[in-house]
C-alpha positions as CSV (number, residue, x, y, z in Angstrom):
1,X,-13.3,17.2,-38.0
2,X,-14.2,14.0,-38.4
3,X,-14.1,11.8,-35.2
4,X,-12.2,8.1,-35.3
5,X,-12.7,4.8,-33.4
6,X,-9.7,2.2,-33.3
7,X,-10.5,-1.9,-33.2
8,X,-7.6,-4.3,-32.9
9,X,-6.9,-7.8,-32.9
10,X,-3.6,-9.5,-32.3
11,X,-1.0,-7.8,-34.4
12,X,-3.7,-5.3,-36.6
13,X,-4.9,-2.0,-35.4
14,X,-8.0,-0.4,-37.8
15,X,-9.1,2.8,-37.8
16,X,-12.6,4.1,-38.5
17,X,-15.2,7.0,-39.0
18,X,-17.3,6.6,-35.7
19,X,-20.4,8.2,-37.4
20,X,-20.8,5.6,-40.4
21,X,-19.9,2.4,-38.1
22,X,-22.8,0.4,-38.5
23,X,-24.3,-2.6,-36.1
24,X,-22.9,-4.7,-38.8
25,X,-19.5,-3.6,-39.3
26,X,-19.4,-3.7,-35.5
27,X,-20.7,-7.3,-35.4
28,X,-18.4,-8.2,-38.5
29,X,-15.1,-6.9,-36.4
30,X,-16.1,-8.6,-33.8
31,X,-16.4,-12.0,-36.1
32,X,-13.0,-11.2,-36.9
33,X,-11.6,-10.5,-33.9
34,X,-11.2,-7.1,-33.2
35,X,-12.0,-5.1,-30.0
36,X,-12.4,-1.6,-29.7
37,X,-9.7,0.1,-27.5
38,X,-10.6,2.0,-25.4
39,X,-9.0,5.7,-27.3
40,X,-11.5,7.9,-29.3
41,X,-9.8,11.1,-31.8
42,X,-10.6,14.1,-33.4
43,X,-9.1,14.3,-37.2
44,X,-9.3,15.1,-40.5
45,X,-8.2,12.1,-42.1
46,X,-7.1,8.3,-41.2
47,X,-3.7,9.3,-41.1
48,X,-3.8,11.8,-38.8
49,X,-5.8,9.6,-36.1
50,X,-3.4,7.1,-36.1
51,X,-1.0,10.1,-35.7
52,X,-2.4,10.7,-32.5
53,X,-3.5,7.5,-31.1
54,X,0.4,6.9,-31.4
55,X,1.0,9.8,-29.4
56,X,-1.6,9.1,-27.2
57,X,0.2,5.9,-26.6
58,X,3.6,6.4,-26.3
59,X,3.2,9.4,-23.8
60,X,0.4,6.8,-21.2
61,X,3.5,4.7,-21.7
62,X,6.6,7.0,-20.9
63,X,4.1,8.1,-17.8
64,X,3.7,3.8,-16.8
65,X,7.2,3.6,-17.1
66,X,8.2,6.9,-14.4
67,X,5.6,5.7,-12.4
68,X,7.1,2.4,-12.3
69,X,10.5,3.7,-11.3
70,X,8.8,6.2,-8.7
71,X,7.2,3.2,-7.0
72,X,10.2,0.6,-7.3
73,X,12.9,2.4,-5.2
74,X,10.6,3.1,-2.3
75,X,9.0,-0.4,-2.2
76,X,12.1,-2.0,-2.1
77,X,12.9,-0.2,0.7
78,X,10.5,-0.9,2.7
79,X,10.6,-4.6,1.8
80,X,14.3,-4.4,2.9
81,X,13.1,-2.5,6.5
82,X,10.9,-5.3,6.7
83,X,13.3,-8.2,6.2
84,X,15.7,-6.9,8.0
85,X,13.7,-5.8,11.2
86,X,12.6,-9.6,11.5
């Protein structure tokens, strides 16, 4: 299997063959604006890397978002124990 690099810029996400990136094509994507994120893949094709750097991302953000609501309810209580203990 082939392994896959992803660059973005604002609104454009590319995906590309880590083996044949060149200095230049690095420099050029970075001319353009493009940073590589930080998510590597194993695939056979374009299609299916982009497949799982989806995945990748949407499960990191389901995760972010329990995590979020773990945190939330005890914080607020404490920040209420606080206020009110004044």
């Amino acid at each position: 299997m082939k392994k896959w690099q992803f660059y973005v810029n604002d609104i454009t996400v590319n995906a590309h063959e880590k083996n044949i990136m060149s200095a230049e094509k690095r420099r050029q994507l970075k001319e353009e604006g493009f940073h590589k994120m930080p998510f590597e893949t194993e695939a056979k094709d374009e299609a299916q890397a982009v497949d799982k750097m989806l995945q990748h991302f949407k499960e990191n953000t389901a995760d972010l978002e329990e995590f979020t609501k773990d945190y939330c309810i005890p914080a607020m209580i404490f920040e209420l124990i606080y206020v009110f203990a004044r």
